[in-house]
C-alpha positions as CSV (number, residue, x, y, z in Angstrom):
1,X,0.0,0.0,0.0
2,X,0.9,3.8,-0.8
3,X,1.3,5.9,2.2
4,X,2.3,9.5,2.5
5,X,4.9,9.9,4.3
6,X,6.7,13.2,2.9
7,X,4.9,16.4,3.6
8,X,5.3,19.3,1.0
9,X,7.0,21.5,2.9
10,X,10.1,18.5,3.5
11,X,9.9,17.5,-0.7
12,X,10.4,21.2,-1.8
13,X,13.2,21.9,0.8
14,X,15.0,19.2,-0.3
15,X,14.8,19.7,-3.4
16,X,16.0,23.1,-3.0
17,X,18.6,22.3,-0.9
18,X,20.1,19.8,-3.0
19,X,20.1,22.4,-6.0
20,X,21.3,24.8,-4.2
21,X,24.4,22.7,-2.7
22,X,24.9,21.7,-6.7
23,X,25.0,25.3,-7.7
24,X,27.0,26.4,-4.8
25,X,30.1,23.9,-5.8
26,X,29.5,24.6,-9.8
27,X,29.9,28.6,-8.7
28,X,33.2,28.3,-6.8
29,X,34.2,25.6,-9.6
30,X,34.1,28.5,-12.3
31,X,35.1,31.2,-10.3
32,X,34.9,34.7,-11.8
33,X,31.7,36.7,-11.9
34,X,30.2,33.1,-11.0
35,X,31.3,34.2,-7.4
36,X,28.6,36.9,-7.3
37,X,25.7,34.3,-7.6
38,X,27.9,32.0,-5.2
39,X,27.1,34.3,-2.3
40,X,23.9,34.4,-2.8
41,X,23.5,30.7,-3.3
42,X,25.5,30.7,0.4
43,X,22.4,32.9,1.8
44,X,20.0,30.6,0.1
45,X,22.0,27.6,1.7
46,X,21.9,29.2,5.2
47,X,18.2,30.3,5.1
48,X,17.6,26.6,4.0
49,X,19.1,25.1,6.7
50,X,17.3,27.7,9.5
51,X,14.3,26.4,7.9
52,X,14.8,22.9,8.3
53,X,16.0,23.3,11.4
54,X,12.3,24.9,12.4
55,X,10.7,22.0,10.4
56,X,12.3,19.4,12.3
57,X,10.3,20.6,15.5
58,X,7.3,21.7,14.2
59,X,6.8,19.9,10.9
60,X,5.0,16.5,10.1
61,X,5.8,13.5,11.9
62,X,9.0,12.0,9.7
63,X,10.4,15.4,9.5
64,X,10.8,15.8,13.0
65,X,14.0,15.0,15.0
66,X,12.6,13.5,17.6
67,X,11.4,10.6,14.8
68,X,14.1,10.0,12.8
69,X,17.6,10.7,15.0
70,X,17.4,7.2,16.7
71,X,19.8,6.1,19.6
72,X,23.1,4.3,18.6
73,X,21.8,0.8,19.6
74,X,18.7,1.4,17.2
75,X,21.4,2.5,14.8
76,X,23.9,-0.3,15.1
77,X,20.7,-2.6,14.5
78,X,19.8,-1.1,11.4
79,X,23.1,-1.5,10.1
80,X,23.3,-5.0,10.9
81,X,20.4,-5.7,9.4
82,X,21.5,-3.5,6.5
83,X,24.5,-6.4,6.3
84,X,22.6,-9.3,6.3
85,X,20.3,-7.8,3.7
86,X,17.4,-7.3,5.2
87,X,16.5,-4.0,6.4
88,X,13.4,-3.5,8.3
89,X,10.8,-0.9,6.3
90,X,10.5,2.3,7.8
91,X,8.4,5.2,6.7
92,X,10.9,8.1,6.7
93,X,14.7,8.2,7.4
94,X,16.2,5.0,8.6
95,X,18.2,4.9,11.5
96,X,21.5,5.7,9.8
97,X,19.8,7.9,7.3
98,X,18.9,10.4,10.4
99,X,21.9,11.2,11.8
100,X,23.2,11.2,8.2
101,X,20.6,14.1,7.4
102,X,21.5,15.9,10.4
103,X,25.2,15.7,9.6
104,X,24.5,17.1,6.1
105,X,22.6,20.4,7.5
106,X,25.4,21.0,10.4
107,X,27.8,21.0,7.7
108,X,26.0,23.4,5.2
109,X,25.1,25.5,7.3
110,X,28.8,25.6,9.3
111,X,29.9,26.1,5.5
112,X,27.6,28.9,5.0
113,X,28.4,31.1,7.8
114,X,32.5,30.8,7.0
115,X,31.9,31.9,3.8
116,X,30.4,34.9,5.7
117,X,34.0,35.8,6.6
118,X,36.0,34.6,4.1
119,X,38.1,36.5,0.7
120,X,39.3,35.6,-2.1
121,X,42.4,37.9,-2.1
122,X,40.8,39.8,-5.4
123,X,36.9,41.1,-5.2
124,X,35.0,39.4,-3.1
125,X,34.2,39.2,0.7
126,X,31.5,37.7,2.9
127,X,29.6,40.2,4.7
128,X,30.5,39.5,7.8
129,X,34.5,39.9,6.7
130,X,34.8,43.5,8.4
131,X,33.7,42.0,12.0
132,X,37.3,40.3,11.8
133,X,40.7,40.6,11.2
134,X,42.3,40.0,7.6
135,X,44.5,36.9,9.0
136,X,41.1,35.3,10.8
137,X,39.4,35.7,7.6
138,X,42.1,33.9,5.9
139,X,42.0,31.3,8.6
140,X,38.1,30.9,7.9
141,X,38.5,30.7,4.1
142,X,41.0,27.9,4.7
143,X,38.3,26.1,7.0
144,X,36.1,26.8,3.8
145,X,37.7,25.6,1.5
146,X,38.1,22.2,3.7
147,X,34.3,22.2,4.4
148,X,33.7,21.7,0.9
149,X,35.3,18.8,1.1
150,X,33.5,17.3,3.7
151,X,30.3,18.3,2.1
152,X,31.5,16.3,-0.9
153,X,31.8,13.0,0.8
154,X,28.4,13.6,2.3
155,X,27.2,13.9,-1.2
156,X,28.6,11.3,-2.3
157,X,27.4,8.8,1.0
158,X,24.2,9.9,0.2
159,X,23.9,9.3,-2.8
160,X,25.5,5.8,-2.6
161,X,23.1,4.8,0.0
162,X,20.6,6.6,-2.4
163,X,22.0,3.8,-5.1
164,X,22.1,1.0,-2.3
165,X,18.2,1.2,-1.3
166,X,17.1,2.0,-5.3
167,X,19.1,-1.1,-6.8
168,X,19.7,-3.9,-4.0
169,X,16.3,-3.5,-1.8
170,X,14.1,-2.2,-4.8
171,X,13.2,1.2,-1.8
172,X,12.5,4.3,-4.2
173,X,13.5,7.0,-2.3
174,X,13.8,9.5,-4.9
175,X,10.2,9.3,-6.7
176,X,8.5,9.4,-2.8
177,X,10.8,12.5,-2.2
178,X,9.4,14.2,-5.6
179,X,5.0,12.8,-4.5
180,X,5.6,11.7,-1.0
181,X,3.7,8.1,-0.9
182,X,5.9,5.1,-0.3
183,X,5.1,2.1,-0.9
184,X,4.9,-0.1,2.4
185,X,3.8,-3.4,3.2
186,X,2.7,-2.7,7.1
187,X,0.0,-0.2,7.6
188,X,1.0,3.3,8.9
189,X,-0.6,6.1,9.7
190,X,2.2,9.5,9.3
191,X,0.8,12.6,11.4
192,X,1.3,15.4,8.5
193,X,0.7,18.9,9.3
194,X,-0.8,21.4,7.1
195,X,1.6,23.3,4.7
196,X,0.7,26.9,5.9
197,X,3.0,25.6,9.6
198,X,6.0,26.1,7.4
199,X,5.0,29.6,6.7
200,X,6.7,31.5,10.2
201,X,10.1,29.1,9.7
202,X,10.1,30.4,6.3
203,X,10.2,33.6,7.3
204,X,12.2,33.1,10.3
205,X,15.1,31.9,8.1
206,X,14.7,34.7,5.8
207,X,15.0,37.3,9.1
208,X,18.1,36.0,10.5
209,X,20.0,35.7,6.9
210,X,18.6,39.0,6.2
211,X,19.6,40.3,9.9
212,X,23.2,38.4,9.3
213,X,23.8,40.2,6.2
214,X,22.9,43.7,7.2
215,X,25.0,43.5,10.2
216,X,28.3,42.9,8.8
217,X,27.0,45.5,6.3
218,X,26.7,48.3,9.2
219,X,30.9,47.0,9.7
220,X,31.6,47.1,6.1
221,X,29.7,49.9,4.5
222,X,31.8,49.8,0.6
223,X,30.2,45.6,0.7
224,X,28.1,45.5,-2.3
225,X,27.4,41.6,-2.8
């Protein structure tokens, strides 16, 4: 049976998110004026990440924290059973899948707010660059620059363990995440709120970027970007 596990609210952010994490690395790949539109892309990521941080107290049932980050024992199960082949069926994130979800929006987001302080050495600084020291800022970029690393292995976990459940337990994740129903074998009944919850985290996320950008503005008054 089809159940609906994946509000609206959850689908489009992820979508978002992972187009905005795409566009972000194929920015700072081409460098140039493409670094203009990678800021913004960095706000966009931030405001994101506020969001689903909101969502995952006061959203639908699977989007919540409280569903899906599971204790290690619960974790170490899944992954066991994951081994052997035979993982139990869950309606949202699996065990692992939680904290890897988690781990994905700690990273963007820590990503997002260096590149609030970091330079490039030619044109252009975050806006929060003038609330510290030229050598700090160059410590940040460096811590940048290594974030997007980490992000890239995240990517690419994810998107094995995307390949995994698609290909060797027939689980597709990707056309519930674009309609929401997943097919399931046990009854279950998801709690979903209604869409119009989403509406103060979305402008909660667009206050603090906003808030964010305007104060390292007020430090920096020739920032432009």
């Amino acid at each position: 049976m089809r159940v609906k596990v994946w509000d609206l609210p959850t689908r489009v952010f992820h979508w978002l998110f992972a187009g905005t994490v795409l566009a972000q690395f194929a920015t700072a790949w081409l460098g140039g004026d493409a670094m203009f539109w990678h800021v913004r892309l960095g706000y966009a990521a931030l405001a994101l990440v506020i969001f689903r941080l909101y969502w995952g107290f006061f959203g639908s049932e699977t989007a919540r924290f409280r569903h899906f980050l599971r204790p290690p024992p619960e974790v170490i199960a899944y992954a066991k059973a994951l081994i052997r082949r035979q993982p139990p069926e869950v309606p949202g994130h699996n065990p692992m899948g939680g904290w890897a979800v988690l781990a994905m929006l700690l990273a963007v987001g820590a990503q997002a707010l260096l590149g609030m302080f970091s330079n490039d050495d030619i044109m252009i600084e975050g806006p929060l660059y003038g609330l510290v020291d030229k050598s700090t800022s160059d410590a940040l970029t460096g811590w940048h620059k290594t974030g997007a690393v980490v992000i890239m292995i995240l990517v690419g976990l994810h998107l094995a363990a995307i390949a995994t459940h698609e290909w060797l337990f027939r689980e597709r994740l990707v056309p519930a995440m674009v309609h929401g129903a997943k097919p399931l074998q046990q009854p279950v009944t998801v709690k979903l709120v209604p869409v119009w919850r989403a509406i103060p985290g979305v402008m909660l996320a667009v206050a603090v970027v906003w808030a964010l950008v305007r104060w390292g503005m007020a430090h920096a008054p020739t920032y432009v970007y």
